[in-house]
C-alpha positions as CSV (number, residue, x, y, z in Angstrom):
1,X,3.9,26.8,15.6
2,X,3.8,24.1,12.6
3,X,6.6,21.9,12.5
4,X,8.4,20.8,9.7
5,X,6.6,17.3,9.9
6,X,3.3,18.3,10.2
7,X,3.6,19.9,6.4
8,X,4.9,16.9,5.2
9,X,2.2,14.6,6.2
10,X,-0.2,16.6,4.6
11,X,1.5,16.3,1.7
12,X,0.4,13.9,-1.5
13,X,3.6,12.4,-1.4
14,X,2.6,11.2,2.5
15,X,-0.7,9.9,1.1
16,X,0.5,8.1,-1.2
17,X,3.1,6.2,0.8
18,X,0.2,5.6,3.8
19,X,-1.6,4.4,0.8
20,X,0.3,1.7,-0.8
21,X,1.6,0.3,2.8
22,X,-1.6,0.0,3.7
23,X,-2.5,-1.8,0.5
24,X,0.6,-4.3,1.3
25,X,-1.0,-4.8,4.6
26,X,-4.2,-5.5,3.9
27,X,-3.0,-7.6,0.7
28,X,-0.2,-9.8,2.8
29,X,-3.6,-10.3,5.5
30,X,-6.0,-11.4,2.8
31,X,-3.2,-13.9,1.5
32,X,-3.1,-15.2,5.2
33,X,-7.1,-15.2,5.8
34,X,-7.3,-17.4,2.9
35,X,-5.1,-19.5,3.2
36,X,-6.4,-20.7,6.9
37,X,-9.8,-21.0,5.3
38,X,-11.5,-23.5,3.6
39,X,-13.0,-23.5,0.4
40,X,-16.6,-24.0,0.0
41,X,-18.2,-25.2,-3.4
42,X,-19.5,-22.0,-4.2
43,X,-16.0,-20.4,-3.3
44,X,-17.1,-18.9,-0.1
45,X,-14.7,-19.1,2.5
46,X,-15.7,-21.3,6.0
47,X,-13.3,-19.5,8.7
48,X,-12.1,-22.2,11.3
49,X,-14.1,-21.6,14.6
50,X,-10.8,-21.1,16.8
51,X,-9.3,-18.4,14.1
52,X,-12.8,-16.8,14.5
53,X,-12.9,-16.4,17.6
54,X,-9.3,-15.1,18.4
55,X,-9.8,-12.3,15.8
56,X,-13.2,-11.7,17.5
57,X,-11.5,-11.5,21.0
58,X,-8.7,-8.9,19.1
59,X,-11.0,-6.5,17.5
60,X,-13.1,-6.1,21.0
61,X,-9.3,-5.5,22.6
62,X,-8.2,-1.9,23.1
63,X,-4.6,-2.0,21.9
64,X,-2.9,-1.5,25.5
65,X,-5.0,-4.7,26.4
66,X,-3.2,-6.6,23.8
67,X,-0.5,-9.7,24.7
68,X,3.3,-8.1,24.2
69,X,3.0,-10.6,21.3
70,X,0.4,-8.9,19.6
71,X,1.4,-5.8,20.3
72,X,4.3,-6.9,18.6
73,X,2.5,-7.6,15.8
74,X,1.2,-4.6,15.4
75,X,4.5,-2.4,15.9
76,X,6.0,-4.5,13.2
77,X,3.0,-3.3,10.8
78,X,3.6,0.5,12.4
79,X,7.7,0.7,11.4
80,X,6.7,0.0,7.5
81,X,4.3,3.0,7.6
82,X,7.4,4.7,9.7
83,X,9.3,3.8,6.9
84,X,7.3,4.9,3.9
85,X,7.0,8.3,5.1
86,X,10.7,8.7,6.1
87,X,11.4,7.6,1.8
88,X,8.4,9.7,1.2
89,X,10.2,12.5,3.4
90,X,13.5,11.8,1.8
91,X,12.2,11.6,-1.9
92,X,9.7,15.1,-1.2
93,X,13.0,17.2,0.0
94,X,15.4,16.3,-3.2
């Protein structure tokens, strides 16, 4: 039997608030990126080596391998998607 959630997360109103979280996410993490990185002449971007290779080690890193400090992290990221939906809920039942 459907649950009352499970129609609201297929909603547009859902979408949309996944949507412009994840767009604040990935914006806030762009803003970070560049600002550890250098600037190159022809405005590439020169990652430092030790950055690199930590967000290597992190992509190749199932989520219940992660530290409790990057798990963290992550969870912190989760409760504005939580967050979004529950206004998105809120807004879609008025």
């Amino acid at each position: 039997m459907p649950h009352q959630s499970d129609d609201f997360l297929g909603t547009p109103a859902a979408l949309e608030a996944v949507a412009a979280v994840e767009h604040e996410r990935w914006a806030h993490w762009q803003r970070y990126l560049h600002d550890q990185c250098t600037v190159l002449e022809d405005g590439s971007l020169l990652i430092p080596s030790h950055l690199a290779k930590r967000w290597e080690r992190q992509i190749a890193t199932p989520y219940a391998e992660l530290s409790d400090e990057e798990k963290n992290s992550d969870r912190e990221q989760a409760h504005e998607y939580l967050a979004a939906l529950r206004q998105a809920a809120g807004d879609d039942l008025r």
